[in-house]
Backbone as a chain_set.jsonl record, in Angstrom:
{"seq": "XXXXXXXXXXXXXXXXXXXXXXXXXXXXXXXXXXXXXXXXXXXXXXXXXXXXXXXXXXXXXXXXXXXXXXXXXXXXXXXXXXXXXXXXXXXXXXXXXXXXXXXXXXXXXXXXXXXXXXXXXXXXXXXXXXXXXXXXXXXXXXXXXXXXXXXXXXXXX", "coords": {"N": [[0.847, -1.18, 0.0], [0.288, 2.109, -0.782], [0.521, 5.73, 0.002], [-0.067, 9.136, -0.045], [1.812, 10.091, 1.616], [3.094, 8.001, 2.539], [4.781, 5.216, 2.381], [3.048, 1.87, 3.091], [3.868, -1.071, 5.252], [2.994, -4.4, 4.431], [2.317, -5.815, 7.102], [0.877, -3.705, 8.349], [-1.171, -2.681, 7.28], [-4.731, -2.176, 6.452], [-5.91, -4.608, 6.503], [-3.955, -6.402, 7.431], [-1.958, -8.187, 9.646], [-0.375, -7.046, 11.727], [-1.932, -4.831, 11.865], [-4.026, -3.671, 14.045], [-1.679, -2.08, 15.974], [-0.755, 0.085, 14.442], [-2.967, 1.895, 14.626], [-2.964, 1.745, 17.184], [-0.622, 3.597, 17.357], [-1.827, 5.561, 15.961], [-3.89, 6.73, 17.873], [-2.327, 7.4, 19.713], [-0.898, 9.282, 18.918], [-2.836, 11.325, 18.273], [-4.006, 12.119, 20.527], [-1.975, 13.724, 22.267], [-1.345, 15.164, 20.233], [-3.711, 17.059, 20.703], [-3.376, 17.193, 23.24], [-1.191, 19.23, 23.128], [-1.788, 21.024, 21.586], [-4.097, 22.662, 23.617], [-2.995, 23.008, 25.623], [-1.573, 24.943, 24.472], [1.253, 24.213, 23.943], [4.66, 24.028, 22.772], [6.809, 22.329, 22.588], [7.742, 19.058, 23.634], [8.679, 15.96, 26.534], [9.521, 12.906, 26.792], [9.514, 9.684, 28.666], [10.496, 6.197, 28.337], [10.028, 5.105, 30.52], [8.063, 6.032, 32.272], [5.897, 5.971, 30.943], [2.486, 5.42, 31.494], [0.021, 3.255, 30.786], [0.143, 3.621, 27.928], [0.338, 1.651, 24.903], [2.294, 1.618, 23.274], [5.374, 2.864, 22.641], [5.779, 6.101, 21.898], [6.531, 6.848, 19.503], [6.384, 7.277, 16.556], [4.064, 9.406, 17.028], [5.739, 11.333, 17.873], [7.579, 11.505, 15.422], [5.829, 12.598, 13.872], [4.865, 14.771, 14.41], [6.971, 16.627, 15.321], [7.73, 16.93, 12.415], [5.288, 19.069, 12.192], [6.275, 21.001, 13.568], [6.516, 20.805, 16.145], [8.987, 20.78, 19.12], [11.17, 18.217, 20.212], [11.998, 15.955, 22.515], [13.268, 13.132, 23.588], [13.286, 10.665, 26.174], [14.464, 12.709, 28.438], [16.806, 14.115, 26.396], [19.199, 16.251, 25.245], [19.413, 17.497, 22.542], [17.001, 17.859, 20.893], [15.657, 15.736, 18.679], [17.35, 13.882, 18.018], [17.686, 10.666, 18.635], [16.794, 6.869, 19.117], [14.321, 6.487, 18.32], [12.706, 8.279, 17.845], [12.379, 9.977, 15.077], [12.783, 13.155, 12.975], [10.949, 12.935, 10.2], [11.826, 14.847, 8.329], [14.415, 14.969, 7.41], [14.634, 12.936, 5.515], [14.754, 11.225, 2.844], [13.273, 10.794, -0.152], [10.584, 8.809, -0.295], [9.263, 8.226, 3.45], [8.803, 4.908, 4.88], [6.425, 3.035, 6.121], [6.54, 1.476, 8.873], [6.739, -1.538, 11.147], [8.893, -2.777, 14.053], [10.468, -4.575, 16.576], [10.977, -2.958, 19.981], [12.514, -3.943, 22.257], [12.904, -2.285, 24.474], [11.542, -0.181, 27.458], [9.121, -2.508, 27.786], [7.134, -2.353, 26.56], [4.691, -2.765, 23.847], [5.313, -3.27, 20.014], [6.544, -0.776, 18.769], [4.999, 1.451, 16.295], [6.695, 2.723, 13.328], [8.27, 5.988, 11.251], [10.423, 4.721, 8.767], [13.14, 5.468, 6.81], [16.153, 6.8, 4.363], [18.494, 8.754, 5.334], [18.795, 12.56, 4.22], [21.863, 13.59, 2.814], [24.898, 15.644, 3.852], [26.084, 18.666, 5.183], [25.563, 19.25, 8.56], [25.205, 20.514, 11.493], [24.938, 19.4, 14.766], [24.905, 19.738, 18.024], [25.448, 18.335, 21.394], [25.143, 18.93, 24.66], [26.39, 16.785, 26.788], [28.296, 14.504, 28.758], [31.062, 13.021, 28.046], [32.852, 12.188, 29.3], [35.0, 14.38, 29.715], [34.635, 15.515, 27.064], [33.041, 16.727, 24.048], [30.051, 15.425, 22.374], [29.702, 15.885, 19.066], [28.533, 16.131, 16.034], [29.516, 16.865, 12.441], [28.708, 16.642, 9.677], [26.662, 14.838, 7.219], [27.144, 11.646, 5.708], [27.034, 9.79, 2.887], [26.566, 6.531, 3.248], [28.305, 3.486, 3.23], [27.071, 1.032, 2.491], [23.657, 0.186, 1.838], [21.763, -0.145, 4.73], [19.124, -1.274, 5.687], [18.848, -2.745, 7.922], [18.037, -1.096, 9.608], [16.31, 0.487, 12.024], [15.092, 2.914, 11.844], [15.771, 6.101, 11.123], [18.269, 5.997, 8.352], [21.271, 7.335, 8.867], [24.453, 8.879, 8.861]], "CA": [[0.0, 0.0, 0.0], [1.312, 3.203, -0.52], [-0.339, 6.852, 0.53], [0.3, 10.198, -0.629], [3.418, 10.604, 2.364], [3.864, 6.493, 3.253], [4.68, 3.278, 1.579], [2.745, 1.542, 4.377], [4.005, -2.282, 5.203], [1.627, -5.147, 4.419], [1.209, -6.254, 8.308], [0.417, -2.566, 8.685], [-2.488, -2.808, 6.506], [-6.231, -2.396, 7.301], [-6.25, -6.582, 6.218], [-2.521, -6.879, 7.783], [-1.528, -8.847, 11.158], [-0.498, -5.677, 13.075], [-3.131, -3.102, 11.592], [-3.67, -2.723, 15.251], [-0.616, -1.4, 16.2], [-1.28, 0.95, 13.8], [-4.074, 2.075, 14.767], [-2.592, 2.241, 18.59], [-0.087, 4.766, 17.047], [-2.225, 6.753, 15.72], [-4.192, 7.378, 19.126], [-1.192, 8.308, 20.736], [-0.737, 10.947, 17.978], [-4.2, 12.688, 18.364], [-3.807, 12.234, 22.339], [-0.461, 14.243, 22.447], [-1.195, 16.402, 19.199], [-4.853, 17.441, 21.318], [-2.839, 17.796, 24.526], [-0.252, 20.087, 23.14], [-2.653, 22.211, 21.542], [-4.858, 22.758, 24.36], [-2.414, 23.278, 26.25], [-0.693, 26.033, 23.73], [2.889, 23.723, 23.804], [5.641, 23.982, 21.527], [7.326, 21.086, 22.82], [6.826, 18.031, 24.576], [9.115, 15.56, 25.891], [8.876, 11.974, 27.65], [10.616, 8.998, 29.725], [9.688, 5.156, 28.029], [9.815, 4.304, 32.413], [6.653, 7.012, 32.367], [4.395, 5.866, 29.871], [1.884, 4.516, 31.87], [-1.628, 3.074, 29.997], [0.379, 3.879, 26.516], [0.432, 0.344, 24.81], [3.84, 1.581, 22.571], [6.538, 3.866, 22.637], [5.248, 7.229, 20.795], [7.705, 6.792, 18.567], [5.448, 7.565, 15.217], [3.699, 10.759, 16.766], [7.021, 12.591, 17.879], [8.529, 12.057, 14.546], [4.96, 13.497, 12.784], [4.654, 16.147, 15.804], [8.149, 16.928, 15.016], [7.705, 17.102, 11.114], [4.344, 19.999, 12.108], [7.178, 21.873, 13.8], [7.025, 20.51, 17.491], [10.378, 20.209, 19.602], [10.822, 16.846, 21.34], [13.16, 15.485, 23.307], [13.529, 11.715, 24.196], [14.041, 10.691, 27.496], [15.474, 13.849, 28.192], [17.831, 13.949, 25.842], [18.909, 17.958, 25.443], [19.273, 17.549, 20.999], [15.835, 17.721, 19.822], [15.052, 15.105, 17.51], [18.679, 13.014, 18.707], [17.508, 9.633, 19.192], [16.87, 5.74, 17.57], [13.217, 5.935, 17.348], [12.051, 9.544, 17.544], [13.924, 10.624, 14.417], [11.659, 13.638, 12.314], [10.741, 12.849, 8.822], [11.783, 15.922, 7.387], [15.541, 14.694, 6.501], [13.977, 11.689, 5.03], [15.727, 11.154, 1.046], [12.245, 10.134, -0.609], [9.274, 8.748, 1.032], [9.462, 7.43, 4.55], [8.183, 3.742, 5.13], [5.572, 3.214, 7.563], [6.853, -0.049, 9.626], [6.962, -1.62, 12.836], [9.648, -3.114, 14.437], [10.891, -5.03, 17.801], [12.437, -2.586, 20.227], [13.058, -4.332, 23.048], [13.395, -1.559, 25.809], [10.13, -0.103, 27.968], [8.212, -3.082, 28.533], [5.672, -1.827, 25.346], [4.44, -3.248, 22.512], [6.425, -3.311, 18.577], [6.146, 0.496, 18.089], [5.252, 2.032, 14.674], [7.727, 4.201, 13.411], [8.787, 5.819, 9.864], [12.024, 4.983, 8.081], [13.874, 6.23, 5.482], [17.681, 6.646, 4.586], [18.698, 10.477, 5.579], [19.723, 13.216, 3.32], [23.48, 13.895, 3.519], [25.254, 17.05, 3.164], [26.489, 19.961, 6.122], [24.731, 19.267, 9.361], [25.44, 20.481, 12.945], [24.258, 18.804, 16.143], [26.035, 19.636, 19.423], [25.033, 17.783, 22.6], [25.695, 19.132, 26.492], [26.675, 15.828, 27.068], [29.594, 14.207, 29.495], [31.464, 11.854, 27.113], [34.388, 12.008, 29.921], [35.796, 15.506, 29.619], [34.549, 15.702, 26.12], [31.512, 16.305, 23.864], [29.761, 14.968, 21.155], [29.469, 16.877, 17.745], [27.92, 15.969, 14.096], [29.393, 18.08, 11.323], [28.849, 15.99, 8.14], [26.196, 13.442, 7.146], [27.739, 11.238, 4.806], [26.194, 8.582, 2.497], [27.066, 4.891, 3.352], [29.213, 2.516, 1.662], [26.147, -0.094, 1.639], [22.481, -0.094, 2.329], [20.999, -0.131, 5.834], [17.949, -1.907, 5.776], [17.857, -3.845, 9.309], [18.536, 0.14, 10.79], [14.581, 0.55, 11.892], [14.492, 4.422, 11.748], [16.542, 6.905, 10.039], [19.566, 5.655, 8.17], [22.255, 8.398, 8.53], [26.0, 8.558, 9.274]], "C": [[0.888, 1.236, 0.0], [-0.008, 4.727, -0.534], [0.476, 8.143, 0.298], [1.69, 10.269, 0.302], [3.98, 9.949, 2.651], [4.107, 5.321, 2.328], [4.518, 2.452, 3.356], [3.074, -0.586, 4.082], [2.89, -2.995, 5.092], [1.168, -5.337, 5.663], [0.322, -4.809, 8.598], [-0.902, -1.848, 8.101], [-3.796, -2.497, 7.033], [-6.228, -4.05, 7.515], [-4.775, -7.087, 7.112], [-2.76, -7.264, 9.525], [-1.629, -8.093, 12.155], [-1.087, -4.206, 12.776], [-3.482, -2.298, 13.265], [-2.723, -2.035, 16.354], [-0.471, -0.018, 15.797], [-2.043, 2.218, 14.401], [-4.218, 2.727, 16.522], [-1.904, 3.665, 18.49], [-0.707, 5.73, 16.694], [-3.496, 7.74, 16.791], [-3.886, 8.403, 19.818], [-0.933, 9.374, 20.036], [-1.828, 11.69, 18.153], [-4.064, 12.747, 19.726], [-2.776, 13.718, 22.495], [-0.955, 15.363, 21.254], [-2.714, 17.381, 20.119], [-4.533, 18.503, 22.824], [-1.694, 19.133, 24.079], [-1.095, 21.05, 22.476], [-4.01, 22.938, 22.404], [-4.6, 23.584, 25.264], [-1.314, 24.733, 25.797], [1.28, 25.621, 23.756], [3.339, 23.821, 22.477], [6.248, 22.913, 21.123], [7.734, 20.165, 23.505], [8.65, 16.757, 24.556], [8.937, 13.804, 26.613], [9.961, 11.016, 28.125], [9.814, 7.668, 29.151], [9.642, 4.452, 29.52], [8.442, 4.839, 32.966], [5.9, 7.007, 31.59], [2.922, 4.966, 30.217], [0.424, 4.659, 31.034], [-1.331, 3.049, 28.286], [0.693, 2.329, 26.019], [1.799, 0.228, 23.746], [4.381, 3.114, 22.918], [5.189, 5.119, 21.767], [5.984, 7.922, 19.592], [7.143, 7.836, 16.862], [4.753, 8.838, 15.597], [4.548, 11.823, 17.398], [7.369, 12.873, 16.539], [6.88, 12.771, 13.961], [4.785, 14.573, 13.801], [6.06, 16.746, 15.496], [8.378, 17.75, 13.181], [6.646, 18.739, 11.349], [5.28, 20.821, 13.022], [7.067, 22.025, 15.487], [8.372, 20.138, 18.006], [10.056, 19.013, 19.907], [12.382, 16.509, 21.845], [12.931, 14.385, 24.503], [14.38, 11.676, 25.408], [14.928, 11.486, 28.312], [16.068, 14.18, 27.859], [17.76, 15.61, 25.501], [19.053, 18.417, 23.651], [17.746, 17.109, 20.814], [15.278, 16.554, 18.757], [16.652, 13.924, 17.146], [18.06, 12.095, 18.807], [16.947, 8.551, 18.519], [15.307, 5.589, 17.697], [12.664, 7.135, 16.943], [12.52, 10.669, 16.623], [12.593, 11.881, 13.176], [11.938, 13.101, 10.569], [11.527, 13.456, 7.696], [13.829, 16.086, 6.876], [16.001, 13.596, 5.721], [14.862, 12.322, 3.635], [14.523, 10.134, 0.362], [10.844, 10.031, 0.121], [9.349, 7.867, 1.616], [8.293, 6.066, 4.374], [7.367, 3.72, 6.62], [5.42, 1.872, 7.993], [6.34, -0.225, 10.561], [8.41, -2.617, 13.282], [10.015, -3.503, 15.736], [11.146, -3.452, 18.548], [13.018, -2.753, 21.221], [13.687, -3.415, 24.42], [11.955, -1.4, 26.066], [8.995, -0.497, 28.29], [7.058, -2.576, 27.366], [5.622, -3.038, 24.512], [5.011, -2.451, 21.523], [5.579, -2.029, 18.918], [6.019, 0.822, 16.378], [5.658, 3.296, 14.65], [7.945, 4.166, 11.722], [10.161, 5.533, 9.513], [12.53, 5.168, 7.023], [15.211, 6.395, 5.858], [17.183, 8.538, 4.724], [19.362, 10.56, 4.237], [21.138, 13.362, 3.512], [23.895, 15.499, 3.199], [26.062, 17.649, 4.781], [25.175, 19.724, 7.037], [25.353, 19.567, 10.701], [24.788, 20.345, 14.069], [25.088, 18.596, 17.479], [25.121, 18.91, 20.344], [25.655, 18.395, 23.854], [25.472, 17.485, 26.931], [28.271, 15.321, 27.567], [29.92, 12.983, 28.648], [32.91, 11.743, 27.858], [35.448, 13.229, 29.716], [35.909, 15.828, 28.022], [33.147, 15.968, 25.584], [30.837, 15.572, 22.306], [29.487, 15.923, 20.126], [29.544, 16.076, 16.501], [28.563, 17.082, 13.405], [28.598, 17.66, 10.414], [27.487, 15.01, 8.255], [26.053, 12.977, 5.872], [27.053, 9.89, 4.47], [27.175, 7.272, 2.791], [27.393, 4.305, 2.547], [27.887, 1.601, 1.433], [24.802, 0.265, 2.335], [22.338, -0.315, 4.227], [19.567, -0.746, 6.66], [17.307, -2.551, 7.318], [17.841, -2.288, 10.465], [16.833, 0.469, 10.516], [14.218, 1.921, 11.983], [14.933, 5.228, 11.107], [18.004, 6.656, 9.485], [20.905, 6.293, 7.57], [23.886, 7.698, 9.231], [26.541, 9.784, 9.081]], "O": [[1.946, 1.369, 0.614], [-1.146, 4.66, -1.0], [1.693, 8.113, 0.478], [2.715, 10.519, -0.333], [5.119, 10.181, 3.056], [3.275, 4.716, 1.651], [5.285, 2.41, 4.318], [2.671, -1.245, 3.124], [1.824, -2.538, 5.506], [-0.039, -5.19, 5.855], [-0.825, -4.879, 9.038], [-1.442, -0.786, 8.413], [-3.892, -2.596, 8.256], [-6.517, -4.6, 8.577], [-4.687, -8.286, 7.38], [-3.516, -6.739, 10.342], [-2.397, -8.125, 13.117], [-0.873, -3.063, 13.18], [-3.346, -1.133, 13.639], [-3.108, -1.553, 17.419], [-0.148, 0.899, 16.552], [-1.574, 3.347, 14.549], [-4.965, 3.574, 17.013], [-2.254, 4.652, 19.138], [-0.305, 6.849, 17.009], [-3.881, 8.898, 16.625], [-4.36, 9.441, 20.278], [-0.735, 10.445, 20.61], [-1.641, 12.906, 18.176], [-3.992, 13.931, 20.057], [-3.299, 14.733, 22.955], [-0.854, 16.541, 21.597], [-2.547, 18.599, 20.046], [-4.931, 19.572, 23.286], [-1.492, 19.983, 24.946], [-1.023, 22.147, 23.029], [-4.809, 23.67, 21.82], [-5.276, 24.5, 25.731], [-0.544, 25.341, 26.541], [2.231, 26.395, 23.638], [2.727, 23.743, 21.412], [6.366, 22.47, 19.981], [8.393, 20.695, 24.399], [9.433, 16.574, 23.624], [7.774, 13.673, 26.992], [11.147, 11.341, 28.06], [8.594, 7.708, 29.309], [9.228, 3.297, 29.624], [7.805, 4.293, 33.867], [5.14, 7.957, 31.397], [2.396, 4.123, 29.49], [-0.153, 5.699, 30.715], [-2.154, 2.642, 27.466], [1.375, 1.703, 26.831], [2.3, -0.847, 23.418], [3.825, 4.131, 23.334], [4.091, 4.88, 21.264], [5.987, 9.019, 19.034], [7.63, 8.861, 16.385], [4.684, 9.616, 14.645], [4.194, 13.0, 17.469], [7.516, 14.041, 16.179], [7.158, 13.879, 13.504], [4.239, 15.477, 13.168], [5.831, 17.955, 15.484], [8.988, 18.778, 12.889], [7.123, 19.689, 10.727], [4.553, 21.777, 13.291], [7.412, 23.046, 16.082], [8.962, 19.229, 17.424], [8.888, 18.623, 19.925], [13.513, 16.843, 21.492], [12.612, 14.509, 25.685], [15.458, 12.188, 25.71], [15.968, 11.056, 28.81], [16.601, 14.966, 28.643], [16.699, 16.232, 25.46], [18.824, 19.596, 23.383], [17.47, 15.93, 20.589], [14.308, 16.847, 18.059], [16.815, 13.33, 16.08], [17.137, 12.589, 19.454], [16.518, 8.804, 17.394], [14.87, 4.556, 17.19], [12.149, 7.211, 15.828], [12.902, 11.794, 16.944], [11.627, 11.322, 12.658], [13.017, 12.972, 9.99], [11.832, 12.977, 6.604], [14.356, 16.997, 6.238], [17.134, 13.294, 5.346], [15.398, 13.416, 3.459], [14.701, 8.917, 0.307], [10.229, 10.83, 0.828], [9.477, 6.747, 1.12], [7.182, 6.19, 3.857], [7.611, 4.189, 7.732], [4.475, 1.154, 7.666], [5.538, 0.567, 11.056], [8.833, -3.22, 12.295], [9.885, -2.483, 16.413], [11.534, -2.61, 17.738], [13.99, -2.041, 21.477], [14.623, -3.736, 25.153], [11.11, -2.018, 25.419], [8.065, 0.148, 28.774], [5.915, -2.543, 27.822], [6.35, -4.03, 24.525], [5.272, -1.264, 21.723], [4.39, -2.023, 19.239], [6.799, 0.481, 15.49], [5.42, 4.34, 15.256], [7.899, 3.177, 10.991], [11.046, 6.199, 10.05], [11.824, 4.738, 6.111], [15.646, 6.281, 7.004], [16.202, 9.219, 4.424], [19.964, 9.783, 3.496], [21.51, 13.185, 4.672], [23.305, 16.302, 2.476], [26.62, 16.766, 5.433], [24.029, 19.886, 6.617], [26.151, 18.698, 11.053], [24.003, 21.238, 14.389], [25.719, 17.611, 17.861], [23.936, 18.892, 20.012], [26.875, 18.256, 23.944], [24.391, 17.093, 27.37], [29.278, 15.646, 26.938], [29.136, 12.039, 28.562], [33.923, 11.338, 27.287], [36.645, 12.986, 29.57], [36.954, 16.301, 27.576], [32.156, 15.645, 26.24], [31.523, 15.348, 21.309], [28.918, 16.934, 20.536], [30.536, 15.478, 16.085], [28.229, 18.227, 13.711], [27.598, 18.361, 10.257], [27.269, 14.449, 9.329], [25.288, 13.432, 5.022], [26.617, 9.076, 5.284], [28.373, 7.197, 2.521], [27.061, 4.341, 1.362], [27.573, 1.39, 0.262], [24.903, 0.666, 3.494], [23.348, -0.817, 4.719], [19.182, -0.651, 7.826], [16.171, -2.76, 7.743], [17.694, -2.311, 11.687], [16.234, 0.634, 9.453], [13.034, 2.174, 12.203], [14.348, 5.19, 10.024], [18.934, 7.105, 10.154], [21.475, 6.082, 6.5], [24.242, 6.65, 9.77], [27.74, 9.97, 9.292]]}, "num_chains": 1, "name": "protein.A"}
């Protein structure tokens, strides 16, 4: 199936295996897109140890809350849009896939999330982060010698 912004997987289907997964994600996106406009937020951010009643990660409505020009910031993380599931759309190279995938932290159910390989080019991303009397810094994001395929969210370098 494919949709004006997704190539959506077969289980992800209306007829597919994990349509309701789906279908969970897109809850949690009107929940959170309802609450932040209600509330007049810019940007929102969360803890997968504090998601209580949520049946997945919110993996799928950060990155589209992110794409409509919301901040976010995973597990507190102090880069914006830094992190392996909550990655925004909008340096996507084509059109993002609309999966699901294991992810084995938070005690949830398979989250649905988009993926796509990243654009490359001139990018800077500092972190206030302790890397041991050092910090982390992105200049560059450079295309890969091979494909990426088992990488379940944005496939940059």
């Amino acid at each position: 199936m494919v949709t004006a912004n997704y190539d959506v997987v077969a289980d992800l289907r209306l007829d597919g295996a994990k349509h309701a997964f789906l279908r969970d994600g897109a809850r949690i996106e009107i929940g959170l897109r309802n609450f932040l406009t209600a509330g007049n937020f810019k940007a929102f951010t969360d803890t997968f140890e504090d998601l209580h009643g949520m049946t997945q990660l919110p993996g799928l409505a950060a990155q589209r809350l992110m794409r409509d020009g919301y901040g976010f910031g995973a597990s507190g993380d102090k880069v914006l849009g830094a992190h392996m599931l909550e990655i925004c759309e909008s340096i996507a190279v084509g059109k993002p896939k609309l999966e699901i995938h294991p992810l084995g932290i938070g005690g949830k159910a398979d989250p649905v999330r988009l993926a796509f390989d990243s654009q490359t080019g001139i990018a800077v991303c500092a972190s206030i982060m302790d890397m041991g009397g050092r910090y982390r810094l992105v200049v560059d994001v450079v295309p890969t010698d091979e494909s990426l395929p088992k990488h379940p969210v944005a496939r940059a370098l």
